[in-house]
DOFI-311196 format. One record per residue: residue number from 1; y, x, z of N, C-alpha, C, O, CB in turn. Coordinates in pm, whole numbers, plus 50000, padded with zeros to 5 digits. Each point is the difference from the previous one (the first is absolute). Glycine has a CB too. Layout:
<rs>
<r i="NUM" n_c2="Y" n_c1="X" n_c3="Z" ca_c2="Y" ca_c1="X" ca_c3="Z" c_c2="Y" c_c1="X" c_c3="Z" o_c2="Y" o_c1="X" o_c3="Z" cb_c2="Y" cb_c1="X" cb_c3="Z"/>
...
</rs>
This chain:
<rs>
<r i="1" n_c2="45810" n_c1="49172" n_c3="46225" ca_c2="50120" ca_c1="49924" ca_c3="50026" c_c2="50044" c_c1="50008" c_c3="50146" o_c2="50120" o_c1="50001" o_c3="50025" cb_c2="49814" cb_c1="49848" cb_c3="49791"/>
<r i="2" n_c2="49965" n_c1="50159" n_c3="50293" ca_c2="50037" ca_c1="50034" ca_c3="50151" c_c2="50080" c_c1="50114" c_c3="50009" o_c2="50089" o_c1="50004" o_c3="50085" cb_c2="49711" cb_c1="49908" cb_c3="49995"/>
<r i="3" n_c2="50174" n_c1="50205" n_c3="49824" ca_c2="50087" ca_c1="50128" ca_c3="50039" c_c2="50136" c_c1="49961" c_c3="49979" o_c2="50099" o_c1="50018" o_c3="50072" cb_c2="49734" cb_c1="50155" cb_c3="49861"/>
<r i="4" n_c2="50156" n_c1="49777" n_c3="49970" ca_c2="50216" ca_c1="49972" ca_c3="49965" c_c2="50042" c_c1="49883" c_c3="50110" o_c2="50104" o_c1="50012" o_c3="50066" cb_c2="49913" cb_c1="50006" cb_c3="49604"/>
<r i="5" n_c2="49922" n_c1="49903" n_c3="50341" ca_c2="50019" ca_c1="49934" ca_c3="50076" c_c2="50065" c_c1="50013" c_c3="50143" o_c2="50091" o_c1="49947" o_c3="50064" cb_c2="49758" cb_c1="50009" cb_c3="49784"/>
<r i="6" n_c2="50044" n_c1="50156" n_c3="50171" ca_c2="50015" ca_c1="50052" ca_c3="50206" c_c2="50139" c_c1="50071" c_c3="49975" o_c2="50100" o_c1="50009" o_c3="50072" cb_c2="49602" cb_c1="50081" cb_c3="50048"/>
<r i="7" n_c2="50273" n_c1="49954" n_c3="49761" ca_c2="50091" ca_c1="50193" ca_c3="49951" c_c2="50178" c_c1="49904" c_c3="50005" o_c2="50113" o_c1="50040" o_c3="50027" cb_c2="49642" cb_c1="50164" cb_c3="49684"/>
<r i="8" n_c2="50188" n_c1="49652" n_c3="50248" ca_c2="50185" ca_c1="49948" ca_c3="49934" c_c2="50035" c_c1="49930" c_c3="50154" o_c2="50110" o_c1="49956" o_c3="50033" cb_c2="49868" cb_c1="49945" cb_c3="49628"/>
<r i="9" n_c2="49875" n_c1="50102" n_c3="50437" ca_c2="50073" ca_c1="49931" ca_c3="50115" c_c2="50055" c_c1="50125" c_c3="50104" o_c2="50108" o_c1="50000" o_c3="50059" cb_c2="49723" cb_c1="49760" cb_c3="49922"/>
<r i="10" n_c2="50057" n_c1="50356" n_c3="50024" ca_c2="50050" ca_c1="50057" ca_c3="50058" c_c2="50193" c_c1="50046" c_c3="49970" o_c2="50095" o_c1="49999" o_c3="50078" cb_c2="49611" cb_c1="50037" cb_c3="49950"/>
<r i="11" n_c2="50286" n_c1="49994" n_c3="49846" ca_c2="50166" ca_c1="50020" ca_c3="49959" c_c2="50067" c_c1="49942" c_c3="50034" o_c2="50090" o_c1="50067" o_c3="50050" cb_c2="49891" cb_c1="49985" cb_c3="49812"/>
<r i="12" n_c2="50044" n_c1="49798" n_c3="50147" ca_c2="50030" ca_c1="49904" ca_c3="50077" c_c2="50031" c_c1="49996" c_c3="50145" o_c2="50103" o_c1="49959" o_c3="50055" cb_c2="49787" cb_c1="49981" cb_c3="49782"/>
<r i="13" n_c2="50012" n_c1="50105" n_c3="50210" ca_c2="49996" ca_c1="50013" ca_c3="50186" c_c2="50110" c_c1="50143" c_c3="50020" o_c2="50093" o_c1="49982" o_c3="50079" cb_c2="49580" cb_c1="49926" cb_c3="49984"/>
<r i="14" n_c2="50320" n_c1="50222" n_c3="49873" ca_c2="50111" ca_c1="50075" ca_c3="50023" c_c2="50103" c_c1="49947" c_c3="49924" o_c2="50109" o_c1="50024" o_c3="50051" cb_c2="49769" cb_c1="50162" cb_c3="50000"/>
<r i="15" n_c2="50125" n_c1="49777" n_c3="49887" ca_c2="50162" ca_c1="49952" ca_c3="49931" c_c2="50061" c_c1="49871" c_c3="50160" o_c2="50114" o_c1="50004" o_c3="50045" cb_c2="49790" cb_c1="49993" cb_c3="49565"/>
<r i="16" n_c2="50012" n_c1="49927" n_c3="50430" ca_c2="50037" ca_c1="49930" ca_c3="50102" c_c2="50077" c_c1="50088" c_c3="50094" o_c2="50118" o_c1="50000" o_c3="50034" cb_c2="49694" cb_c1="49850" cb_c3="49929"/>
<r i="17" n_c2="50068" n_c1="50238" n_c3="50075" ca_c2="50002" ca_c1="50084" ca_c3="50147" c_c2="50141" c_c1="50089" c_c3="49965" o_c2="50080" o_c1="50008" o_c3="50093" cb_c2="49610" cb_c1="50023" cb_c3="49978"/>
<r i="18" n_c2="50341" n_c1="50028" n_c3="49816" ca_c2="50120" ca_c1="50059" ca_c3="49968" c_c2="50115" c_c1="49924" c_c3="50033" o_c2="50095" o_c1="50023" o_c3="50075" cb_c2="49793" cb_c1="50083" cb_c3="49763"/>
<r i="19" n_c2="50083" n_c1="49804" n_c3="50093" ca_c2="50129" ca_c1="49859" ca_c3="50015" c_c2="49995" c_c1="49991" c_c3="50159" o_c2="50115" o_c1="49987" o_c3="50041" cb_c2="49836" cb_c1="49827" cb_c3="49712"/>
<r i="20" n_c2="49976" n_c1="50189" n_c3="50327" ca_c2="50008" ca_c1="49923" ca_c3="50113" c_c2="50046" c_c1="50130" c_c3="50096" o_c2="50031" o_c1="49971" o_c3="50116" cb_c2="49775" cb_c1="49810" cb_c3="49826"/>
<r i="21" n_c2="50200" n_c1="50353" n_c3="50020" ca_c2="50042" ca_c1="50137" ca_c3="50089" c_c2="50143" c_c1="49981" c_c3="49964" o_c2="50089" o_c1="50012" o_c3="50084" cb_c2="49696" cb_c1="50177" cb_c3="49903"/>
<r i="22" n_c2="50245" n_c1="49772" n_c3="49843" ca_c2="50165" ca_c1="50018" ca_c3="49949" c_c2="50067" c_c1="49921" c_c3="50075" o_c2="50112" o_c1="50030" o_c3="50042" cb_c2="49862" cb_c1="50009" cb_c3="49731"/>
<r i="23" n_c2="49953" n_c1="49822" n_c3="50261" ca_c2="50084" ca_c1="49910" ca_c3="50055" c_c2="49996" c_c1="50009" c_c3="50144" o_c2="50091" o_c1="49936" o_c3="50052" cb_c2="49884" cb_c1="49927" cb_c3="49760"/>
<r i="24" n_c2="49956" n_c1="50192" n_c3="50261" ca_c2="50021" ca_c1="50026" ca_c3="50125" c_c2="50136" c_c1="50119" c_c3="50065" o_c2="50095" o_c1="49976" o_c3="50074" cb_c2="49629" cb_c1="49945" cb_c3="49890"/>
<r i="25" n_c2="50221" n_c1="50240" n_c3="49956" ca_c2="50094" ca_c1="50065" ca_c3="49970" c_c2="50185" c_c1="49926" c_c3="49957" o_c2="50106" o_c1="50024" o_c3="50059" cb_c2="49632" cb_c1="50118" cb_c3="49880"/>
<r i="26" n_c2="50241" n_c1="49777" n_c3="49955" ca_c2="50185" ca_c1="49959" ca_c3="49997" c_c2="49971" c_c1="49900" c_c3="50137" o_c2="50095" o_c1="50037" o_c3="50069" cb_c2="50020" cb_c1="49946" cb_c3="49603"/>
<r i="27" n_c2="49838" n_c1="49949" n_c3="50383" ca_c2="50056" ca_c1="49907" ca_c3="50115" c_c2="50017" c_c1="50089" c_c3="50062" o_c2="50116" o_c1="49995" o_c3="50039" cb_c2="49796" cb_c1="49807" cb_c3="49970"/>
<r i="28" n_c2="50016" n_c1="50326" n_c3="50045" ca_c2="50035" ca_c1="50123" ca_c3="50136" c_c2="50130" c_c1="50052" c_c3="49942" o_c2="50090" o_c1="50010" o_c3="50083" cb_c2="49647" cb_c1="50094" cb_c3="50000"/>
<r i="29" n_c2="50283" n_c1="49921" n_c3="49823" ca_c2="50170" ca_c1="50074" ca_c3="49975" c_c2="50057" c_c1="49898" c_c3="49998" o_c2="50113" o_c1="50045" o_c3="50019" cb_c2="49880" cb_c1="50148" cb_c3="49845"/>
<r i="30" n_c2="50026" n_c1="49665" n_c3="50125" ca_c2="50060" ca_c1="49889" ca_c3="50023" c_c2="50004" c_c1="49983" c_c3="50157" o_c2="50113" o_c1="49989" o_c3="50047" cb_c2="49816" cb_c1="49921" cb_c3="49721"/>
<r i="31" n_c2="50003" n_c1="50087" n_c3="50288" ca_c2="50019" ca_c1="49999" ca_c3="50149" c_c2="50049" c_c1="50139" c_c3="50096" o_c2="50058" o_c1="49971" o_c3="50104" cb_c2="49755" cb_c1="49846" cb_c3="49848"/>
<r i="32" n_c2="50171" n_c1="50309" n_c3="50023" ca_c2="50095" ca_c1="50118" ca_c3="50024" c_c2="50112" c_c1="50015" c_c3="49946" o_c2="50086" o_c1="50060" o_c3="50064" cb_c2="49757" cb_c1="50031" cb_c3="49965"/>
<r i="33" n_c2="50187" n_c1="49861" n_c3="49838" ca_c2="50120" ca_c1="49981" ca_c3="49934" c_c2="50080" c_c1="49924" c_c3="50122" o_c2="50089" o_c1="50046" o_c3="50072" cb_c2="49813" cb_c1="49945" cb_c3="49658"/>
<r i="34" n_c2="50047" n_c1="49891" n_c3="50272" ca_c2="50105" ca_c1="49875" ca_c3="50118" c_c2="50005" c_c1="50075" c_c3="50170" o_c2="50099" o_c1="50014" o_c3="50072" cb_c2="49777" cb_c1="49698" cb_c3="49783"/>
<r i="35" n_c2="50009" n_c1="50320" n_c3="50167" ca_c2="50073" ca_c1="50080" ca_c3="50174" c_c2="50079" c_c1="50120" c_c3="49961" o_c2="50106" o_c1="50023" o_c3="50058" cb_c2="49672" cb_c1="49936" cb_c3="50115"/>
<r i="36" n_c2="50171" n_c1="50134" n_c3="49715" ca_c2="50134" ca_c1="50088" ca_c3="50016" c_c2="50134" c_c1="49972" c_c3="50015" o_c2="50083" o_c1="50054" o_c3="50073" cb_c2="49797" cb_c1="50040" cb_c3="49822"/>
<r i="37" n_c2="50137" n_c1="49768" n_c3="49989" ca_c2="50144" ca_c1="49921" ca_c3="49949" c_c2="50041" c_c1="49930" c_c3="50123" o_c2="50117" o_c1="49967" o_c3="50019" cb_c2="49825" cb_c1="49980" cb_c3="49722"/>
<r i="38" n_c2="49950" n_c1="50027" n_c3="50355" ca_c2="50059" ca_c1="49906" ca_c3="50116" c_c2="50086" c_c1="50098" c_c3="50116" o_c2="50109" o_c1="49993" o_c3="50057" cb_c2="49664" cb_c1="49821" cb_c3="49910"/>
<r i="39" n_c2="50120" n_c1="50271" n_c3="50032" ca_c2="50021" ca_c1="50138" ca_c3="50071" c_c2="50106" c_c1="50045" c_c3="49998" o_c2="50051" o_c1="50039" o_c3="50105" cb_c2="49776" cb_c1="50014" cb_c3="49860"/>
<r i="40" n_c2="50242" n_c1="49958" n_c3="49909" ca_c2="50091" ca_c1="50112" ca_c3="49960" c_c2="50122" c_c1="49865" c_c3="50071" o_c2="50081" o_c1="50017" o_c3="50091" cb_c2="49798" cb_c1="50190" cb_c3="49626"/>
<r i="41" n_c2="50103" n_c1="49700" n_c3="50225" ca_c2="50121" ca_c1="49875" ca_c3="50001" c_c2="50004" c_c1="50005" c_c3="50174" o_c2="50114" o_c1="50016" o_c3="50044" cb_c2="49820" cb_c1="49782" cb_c3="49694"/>
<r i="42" n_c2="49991" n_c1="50194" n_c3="50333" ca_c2="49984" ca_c1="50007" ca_c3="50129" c_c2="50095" c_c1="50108" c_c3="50103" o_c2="50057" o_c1="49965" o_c3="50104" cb_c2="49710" cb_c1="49954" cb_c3="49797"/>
<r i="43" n_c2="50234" n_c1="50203" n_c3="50048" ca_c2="50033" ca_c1="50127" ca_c3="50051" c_c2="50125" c_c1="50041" c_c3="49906" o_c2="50032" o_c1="50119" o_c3="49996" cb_c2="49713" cb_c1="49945" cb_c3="50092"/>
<r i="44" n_c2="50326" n_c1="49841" n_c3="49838" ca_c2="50122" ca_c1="50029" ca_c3="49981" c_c2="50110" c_c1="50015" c_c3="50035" o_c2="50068" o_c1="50078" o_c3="49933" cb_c2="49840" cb_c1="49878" cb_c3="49995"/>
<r i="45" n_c2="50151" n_c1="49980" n_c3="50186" ca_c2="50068" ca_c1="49973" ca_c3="50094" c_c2="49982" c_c1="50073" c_c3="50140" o_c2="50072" o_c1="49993" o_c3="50099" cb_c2="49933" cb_c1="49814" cb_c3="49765"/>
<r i="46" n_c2="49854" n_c1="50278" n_c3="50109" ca_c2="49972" ca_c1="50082" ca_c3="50165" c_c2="50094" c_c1="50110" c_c3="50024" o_c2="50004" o_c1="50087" o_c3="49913" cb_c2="49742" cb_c1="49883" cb_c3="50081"/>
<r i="47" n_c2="50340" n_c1="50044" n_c3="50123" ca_c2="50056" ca_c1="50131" ca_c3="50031" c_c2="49900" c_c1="50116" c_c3="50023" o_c2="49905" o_c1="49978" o_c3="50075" cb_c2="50279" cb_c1="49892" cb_c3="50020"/>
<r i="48" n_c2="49833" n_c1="50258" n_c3="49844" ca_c2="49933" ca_c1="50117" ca_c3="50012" c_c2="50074" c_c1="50129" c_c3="50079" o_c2="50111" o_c1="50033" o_c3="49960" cb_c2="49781" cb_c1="49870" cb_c3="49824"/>
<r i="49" n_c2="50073" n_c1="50140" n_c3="50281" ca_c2="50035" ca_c1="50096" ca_c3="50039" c_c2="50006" c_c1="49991" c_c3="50210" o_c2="49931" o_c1="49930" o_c3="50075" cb_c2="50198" cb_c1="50096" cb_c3="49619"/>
<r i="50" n_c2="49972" n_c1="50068" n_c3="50337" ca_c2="49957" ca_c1="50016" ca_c3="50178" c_c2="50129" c_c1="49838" c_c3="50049" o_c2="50104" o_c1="49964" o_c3="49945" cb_c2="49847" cb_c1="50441" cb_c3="50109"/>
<r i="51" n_c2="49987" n_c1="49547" n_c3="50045" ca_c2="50067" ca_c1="49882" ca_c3="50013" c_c2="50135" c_c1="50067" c_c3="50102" o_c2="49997" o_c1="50108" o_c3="50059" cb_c2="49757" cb_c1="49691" cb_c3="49910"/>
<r i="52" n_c2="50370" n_c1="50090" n_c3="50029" ca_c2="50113" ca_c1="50060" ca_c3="49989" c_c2="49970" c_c1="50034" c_c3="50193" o_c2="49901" o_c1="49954" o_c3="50057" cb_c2="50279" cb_c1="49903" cb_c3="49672"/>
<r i="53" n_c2="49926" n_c1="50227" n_c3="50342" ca_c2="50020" ca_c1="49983" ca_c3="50156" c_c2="50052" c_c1="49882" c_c3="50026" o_c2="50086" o_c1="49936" o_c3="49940" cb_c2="49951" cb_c1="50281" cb_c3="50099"/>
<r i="54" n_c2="49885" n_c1="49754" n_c3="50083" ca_c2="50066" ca_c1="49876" ca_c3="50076" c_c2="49961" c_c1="50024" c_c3="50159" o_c2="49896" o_c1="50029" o_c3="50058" cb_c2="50076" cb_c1="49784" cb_c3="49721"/>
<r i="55" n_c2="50176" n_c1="50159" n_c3="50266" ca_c2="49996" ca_c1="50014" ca_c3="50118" c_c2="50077" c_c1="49875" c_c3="50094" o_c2="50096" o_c1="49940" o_c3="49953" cb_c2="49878" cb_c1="50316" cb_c3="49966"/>
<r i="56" n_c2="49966" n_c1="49710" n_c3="50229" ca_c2="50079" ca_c1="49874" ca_c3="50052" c_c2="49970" c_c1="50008" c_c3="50133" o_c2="49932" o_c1="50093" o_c3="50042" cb_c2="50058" cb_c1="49753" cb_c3="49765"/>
<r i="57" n_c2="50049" n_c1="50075" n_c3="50260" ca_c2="50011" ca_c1="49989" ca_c3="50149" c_c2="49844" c_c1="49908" c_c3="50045" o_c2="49953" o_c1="49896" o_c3="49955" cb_c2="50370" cb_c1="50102" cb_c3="50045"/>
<r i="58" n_c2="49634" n_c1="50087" n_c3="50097" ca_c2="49893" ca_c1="49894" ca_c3="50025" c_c2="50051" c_c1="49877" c_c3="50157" o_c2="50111" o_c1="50008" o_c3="50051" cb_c2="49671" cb_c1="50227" cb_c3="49829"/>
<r i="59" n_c2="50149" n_c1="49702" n_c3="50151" ca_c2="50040" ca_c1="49838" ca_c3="50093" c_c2="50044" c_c1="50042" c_c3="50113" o_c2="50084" o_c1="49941" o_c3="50068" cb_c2="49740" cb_c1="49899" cb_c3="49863"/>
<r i="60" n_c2="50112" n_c1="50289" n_c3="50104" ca_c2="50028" ca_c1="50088" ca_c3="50137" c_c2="50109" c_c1="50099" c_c3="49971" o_c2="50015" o_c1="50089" o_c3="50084" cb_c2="49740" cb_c1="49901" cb_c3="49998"/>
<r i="61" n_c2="50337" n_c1="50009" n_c3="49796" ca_c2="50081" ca_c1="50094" ca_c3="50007" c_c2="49971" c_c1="50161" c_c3="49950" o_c2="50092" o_c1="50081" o_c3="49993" cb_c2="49967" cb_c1="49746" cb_c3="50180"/>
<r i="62" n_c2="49866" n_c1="50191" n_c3="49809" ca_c2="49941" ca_c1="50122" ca_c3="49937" c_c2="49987" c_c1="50008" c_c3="49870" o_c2="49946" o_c1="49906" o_c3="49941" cb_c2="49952" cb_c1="50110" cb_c3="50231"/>
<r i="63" n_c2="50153" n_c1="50113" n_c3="49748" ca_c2="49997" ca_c1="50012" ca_c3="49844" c_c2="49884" c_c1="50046" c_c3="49966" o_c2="49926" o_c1="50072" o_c3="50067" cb_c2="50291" cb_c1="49970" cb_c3="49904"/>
<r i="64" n_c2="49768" n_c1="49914" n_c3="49923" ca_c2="49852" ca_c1="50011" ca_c3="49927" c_c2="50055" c_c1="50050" c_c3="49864" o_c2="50094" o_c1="49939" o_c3="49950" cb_c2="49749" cb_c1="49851" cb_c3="50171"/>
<r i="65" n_c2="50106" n_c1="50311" n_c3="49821" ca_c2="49970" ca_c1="50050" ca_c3="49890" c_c2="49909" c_c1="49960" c_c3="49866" o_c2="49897" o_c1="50067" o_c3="50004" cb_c2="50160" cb_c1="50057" cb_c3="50173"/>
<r i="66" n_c2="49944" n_c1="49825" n_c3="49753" ca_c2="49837" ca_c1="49965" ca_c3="49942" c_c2="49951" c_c1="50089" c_c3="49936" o_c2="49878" o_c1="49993" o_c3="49981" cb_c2="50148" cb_c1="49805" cb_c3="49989"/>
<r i="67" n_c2="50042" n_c1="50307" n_c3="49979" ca_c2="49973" ca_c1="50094" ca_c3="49919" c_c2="49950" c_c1="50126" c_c3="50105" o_c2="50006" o_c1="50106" o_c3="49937" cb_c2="50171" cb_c1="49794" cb_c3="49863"/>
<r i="68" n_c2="49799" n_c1="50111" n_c3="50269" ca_c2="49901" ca_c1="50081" ca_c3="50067" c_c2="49923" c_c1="49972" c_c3="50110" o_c2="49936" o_c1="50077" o_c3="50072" cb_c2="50188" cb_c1="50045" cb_c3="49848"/>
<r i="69" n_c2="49896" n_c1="49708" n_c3="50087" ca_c2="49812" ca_c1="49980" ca_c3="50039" c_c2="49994" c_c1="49922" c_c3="49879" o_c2="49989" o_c1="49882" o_c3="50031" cb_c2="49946" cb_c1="50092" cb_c3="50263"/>
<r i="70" n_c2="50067" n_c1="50040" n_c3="49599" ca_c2="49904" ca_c1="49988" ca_c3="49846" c_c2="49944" c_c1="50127" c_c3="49984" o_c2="49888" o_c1="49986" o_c3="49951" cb_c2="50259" cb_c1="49854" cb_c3="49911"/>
<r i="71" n_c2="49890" n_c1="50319" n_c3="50166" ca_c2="49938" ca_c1="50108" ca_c3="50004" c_c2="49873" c_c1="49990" c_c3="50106" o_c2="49902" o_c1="50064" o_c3="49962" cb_c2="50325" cb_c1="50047" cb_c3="49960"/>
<r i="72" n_c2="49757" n_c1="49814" n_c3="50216" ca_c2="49888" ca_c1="50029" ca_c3="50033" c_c2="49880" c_c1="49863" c_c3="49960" o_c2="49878" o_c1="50016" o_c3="50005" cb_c2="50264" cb_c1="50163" cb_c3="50185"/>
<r i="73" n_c2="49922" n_c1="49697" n_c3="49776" ca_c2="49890" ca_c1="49900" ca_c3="49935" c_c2="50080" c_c1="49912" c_c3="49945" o_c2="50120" o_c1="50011" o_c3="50022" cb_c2="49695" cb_c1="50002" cb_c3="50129"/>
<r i="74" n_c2="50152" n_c1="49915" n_c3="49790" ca_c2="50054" ca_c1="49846" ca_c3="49931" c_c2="50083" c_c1="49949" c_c3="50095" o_c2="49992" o_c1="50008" o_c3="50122" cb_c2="49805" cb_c1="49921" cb_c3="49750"/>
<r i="75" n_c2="50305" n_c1="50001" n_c3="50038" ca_c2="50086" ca_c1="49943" ca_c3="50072" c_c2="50019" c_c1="49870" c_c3="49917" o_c2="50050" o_c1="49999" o_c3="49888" cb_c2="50052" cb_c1="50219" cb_c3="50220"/>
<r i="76" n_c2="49833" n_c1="49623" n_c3="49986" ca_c2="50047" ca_c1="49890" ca_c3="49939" c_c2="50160" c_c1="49928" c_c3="50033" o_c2="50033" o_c1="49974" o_c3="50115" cb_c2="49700" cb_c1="50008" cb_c3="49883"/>
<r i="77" n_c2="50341" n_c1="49998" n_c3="49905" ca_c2="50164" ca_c1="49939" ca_c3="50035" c_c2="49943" c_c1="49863" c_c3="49939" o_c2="49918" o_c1="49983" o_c3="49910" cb_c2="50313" cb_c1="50239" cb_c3="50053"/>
<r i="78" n_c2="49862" n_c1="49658" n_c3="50142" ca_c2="50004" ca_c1="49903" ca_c3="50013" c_c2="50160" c_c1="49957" c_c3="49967" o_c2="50104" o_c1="50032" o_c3="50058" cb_c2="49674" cb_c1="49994" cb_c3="50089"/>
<r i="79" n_c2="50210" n_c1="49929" n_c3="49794" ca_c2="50174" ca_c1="49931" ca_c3="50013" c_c2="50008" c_c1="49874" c_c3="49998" o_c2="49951" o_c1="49946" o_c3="49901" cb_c2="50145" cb_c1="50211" cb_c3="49984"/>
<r i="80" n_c2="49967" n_c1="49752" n_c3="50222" ca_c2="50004" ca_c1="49876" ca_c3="49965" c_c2="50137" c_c1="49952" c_c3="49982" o_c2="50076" o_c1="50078" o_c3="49941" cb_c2="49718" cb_c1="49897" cb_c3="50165"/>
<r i="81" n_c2="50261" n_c1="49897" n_c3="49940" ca_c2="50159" ca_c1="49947" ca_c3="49977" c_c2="49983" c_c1="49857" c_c3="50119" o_c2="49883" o_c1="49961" o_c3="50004" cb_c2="50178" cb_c1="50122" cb_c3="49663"/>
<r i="82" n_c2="50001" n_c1="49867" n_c3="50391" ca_c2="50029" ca_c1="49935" ca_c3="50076" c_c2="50145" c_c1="49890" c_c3="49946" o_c2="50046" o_c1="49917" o_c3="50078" cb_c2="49816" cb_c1="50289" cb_c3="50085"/>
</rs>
């Protein structure tokens, strides 16, 4: 009677352990499912492509280009309103 016994628990313990990989597995595609969906919702509205020329006077009177010192490094623009 011990053999069926161990034999009907062991079956038991993988039928758990199965259940408990299935259900881990759907929560991980449940949770990559939602950052992709956030992701995508996020980056809908982003402009793509080379950013437009802009050019202006700097405080001392001198013209500035932005579009070619963005060719030698980053260029941060500030805009405010007064």
């Amino acid at each position: 009677m011990t053999g069926r016994t161990g034999a009907a628990a062991a079956r038991l313990r993988r039928a758990a352990l199965a259940l408990r990989w299935r259900r881990w597995a759907l929560e991980a595609l449940v949770v990559l499912a939602l950052v992709l969906g956030i992701r995508a919702w996020q980056q809908q509205g982003v402009a793509d492509g080379p950013a437009p020329p802009l050019a202006g006077v700097l405080l001392d009177g001198r013209s500035v280009d932005l579009l070619a010192a963005a060719r030698e490094r980053p260029v941060l623009v500030y805009f405010w309103a007064s």
